[in-house]
C-alpha positions in Angstrom: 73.4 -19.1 -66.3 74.1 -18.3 -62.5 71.3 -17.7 -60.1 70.6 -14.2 -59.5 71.8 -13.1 -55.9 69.3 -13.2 -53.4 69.8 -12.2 -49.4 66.2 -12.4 -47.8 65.2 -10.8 -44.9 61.9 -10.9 -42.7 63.0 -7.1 -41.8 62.7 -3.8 -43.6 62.6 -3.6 -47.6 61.5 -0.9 -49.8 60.6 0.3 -54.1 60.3 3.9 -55.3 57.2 4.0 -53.5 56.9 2.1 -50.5 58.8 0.9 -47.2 58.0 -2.1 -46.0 58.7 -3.2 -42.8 57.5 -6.6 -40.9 55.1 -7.6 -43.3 53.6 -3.8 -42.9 53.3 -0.7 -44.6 55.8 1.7 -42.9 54.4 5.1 -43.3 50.2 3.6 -43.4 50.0 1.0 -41.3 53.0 1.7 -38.7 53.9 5.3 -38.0 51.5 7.4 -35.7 50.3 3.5 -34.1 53.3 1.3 -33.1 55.3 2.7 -30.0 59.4 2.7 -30.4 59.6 0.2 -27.3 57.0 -2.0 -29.2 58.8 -1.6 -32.8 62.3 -2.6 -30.6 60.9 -5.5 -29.0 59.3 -6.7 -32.5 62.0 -6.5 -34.9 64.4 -8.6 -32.5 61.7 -10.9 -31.3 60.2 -11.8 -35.0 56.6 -11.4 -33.4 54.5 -8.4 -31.9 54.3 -8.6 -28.7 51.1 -8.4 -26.2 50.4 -4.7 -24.3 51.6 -6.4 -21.1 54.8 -7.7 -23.4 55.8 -4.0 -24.1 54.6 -2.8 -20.9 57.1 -4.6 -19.3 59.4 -4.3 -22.2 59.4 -0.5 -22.2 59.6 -0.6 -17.8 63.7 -2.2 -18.8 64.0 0.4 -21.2 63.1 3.1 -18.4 65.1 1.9 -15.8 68.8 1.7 -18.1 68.3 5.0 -19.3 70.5 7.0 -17.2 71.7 6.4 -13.7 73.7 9.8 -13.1 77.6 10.3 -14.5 78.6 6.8 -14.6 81.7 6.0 -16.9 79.6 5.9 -19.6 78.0 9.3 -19.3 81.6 10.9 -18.7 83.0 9.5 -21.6 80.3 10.4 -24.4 81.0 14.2 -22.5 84.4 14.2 -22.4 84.9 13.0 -26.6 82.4 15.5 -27.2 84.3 18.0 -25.4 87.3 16.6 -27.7 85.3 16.4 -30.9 82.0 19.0 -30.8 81.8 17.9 -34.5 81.3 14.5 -34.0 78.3 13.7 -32.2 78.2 10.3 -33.5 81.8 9.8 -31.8 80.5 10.5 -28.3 77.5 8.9 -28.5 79.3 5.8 -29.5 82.3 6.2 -26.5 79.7 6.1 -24.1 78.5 2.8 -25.6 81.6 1.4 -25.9 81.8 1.4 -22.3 78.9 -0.9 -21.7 80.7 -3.9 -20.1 80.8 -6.3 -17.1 80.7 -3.3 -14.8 77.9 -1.2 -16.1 75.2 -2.2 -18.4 76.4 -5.3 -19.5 75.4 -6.9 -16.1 71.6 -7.0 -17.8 73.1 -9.7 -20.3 75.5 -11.1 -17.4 72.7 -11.8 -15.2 70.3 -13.1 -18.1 72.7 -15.7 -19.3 73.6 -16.7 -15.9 70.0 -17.4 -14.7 69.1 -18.8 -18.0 72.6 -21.1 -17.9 71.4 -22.1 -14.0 67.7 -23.0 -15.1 69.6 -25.2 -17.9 71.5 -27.0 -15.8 68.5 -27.4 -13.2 66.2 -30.1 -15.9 63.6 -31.5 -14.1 64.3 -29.6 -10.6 63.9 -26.5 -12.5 60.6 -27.6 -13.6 59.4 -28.6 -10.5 60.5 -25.1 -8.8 58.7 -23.9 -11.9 55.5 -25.8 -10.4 55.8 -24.5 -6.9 57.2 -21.6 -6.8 60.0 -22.5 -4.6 63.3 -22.0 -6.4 65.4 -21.6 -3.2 67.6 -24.7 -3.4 68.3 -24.0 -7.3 69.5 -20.6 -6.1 71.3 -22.1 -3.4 73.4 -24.2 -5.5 74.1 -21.5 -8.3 75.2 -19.1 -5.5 77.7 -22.1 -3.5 79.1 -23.0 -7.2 79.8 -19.3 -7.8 81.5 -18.8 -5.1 83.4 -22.2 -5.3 84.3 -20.8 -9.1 85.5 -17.6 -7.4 82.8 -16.0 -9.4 80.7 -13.0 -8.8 77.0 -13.7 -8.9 75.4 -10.9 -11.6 73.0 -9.0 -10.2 74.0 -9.0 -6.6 75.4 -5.7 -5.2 75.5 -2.1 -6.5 78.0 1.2 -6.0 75.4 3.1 -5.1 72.3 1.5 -3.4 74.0 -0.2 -0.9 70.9 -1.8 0.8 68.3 -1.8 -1.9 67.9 -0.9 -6.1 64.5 1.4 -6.0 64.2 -0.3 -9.5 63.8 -3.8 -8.5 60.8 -4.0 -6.7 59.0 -2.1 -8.6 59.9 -3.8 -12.0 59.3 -7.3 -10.7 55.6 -5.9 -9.8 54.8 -4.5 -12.8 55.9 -8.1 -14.5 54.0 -9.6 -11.6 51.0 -7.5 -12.7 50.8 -8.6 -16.8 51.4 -12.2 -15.7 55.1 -12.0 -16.9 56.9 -12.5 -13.7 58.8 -16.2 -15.0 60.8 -18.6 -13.7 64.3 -15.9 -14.5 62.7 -13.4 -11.7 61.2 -16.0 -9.7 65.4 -17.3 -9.5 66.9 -14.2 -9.5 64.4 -13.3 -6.3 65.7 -16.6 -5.0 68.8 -15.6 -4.5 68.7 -12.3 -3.0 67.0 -14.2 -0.4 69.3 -17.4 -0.2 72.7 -15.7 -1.0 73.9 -14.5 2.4 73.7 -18.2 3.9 76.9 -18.2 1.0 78.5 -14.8 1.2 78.0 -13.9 5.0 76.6 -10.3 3.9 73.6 -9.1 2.4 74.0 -7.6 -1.1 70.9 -5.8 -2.8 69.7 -7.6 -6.2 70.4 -4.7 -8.7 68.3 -3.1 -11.4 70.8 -4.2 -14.4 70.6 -7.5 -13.1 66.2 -7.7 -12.4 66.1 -5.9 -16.1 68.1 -9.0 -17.5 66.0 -11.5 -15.8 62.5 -9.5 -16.6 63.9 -9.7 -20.6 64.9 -13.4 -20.1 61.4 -13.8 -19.4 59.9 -12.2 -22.3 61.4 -14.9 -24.2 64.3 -12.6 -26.1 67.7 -14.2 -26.6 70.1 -13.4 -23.8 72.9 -13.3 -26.3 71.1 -9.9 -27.1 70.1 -8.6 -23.7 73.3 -6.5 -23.7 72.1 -4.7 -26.9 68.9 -3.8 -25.0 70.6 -1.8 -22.3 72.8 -0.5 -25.2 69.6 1.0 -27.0 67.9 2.2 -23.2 71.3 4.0 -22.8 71.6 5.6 -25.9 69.0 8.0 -24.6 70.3 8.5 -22.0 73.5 9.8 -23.4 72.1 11.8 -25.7 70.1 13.4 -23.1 73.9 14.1 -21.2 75.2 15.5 -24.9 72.1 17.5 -24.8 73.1 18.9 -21.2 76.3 19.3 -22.1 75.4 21.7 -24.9 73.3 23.7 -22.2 75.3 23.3 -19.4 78.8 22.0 -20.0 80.6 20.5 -17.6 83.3 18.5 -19.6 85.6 21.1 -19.1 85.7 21.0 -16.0 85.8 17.2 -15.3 89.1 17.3 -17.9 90.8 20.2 -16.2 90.4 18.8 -12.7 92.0 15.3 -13.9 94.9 17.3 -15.7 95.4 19.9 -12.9 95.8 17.1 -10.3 97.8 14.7 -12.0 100.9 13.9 -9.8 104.0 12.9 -11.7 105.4 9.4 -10.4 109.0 8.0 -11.4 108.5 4.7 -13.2 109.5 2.0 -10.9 113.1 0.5 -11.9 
């Protein structure tokens, strides 16, 4: 006789009536006493993490939110303008567009200080020791550049001379003991990178966000799904907006009314 099926999970299961979830009670032991930033942070990390852990933790979530009408934000209004019946549909455009340019830089940058503390071994544990990580930072900047590689995390559209988010995120992680060796690199090289580059480019919030998650210990194969989840608020706060105030319209006439024919070149 074949073995019954069996696909185990350490997630979320549930009988006529009870939903478990982690080991807990969903609706007795959870709801009304575990934050959604918490909850996030302990079904991807196995483990609940410490008040400083989600204080941190919830500090990312903040700062990905919503930074204006980026790409993102004009695409979830523009497919709702498309398709007001599909709120699901604009939602997800504007996550689709999470990528090296916006929001995916908090995974970029992760990986990249993660892959450069890798490669360090033991000088990386002895920067870990004194705090200085400048010569580490040094040679990931040179080996970018000799790559022709941009370094994540340097540089922003916007805030040409310095991200209002990064300071203050690498305090509060400063302040619950969590500032690690990924921020302690990452501030590294904003100081050491324009020895490399000749200019002076400000260390970006997407980018301090991936190091402050690299430091809570959560794989940075899944940072990118963290600013996913911090933007998805964010969006549906623009839907929202959109609803009230709609400016989609607008944004698609102005394209269309000043689109300038070309002949296709021969």
């Amino acid at each position: 006789m074949a073995d019954e099926l069996s696909f185990p999970t350490s997630l979320g299961t549930s009988d006529p009536t009870t939903i478990r979830l982690l080991g807990h009670d969903l609706a007795a032991d959870l709801m009304g006493s575990v934050g959604f930033g918490e909850l996030a942070y302990w079904l991807v990390a196995g483990r609940r993490p410490t008040p400083g852990e989600v204080r941190v933790f919830e500090a990312v979530l903040v700062a990905l939110a919503d930074h204006g009408f980026t790409p993102t934000a004009i695409a979830a209004r523009l497919t709702y303008l498309s398709a007001p019946e599909s709120l699901q549909g604009a939602l997800a455009a504007g996550l689709l567009g999470g990528g090296s340019r916006f929001l995916g830089v908090t995974e970029d940058c992760g990986r990249f200080l993660a892959d450069t503390i890798a490669a360090a071994g033991d000088a990386a544990a002895t920067a870990a020791e004194t705090g200085d990580w400048d010569a580490i930072a040094l040679d990931a900047v040179r080996r970018a550049r000799a790559d022709r590689r941009l370094v994540p995390g340097l540089g922003h559209p916007v805030h040409k001379e310095r991200d209002p988010r990064t300071p203050v995120l690498i305090r509060i992680a400063d302040e619950e003991g969590l500032r690690g060796p990924h921020l302690r690199l990452f501030e590294a090289i904003g100081r050491v990178h324009p020895q490399v580059l000749g200019r002076t480019l400000p260390l970006n919030g997407a980018g301090v966000c991936g190091a402050a998650l690299a430091d809570l210990g959560l794989p940075v194969e899944l940072l990118r799904g963290f600013a996913l989840l911090a933007r998805a608020a964010g969006l549906l706060g623009h839907l929202a907006e959109e609803r009230r105030n709609p400016i989609g319209m607008d944004v698609y006439l102005a394209v269309d009314r000043n689109a300038v024919y070309q002949p296709p070149e021969s």
